[in-house]
C-alpha positions as CSV (number, residue, x, y, z in Angstrom):
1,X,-20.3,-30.3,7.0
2,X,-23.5,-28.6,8.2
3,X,-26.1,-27.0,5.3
4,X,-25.4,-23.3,7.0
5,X,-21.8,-23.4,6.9
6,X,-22.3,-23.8,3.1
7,X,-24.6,-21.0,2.6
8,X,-22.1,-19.5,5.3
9,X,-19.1,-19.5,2.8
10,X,-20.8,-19.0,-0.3
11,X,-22.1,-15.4,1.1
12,X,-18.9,-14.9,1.9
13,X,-17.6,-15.3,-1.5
14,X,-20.5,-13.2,-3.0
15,X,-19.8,-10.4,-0.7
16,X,-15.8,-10.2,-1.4
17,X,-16.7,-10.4,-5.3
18,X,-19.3,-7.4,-4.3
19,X,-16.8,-5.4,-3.0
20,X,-14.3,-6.2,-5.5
21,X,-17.2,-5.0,-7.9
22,X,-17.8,-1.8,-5.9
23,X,-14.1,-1.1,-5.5
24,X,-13.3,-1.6,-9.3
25,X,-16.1,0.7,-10.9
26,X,-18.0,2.3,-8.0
27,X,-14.9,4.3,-6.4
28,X,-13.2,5.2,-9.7
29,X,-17.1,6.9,-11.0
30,X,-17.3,8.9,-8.0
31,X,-13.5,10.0,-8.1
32,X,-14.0,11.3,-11.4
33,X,-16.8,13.0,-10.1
34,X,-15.2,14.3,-7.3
């Protein structure tokens, strides 16, 4: 297993907790906002 596919997947991991983040308190602070 090459070094990039490893930084490959773990980039992907970070960015589907990052928009599990966003999704969970980003959107519910703006539609209260709104």
């Amino acid at each position: 297993m090459p070094r990039g596919y490893a930084r490959y997947v773990l980039g992907v991991m970070v960015g589907i907790n990052f928009l599990n983040y966003l999704d969970r308190y980003i959107l519910p602070a703006v539609s209260t906002k709104i």
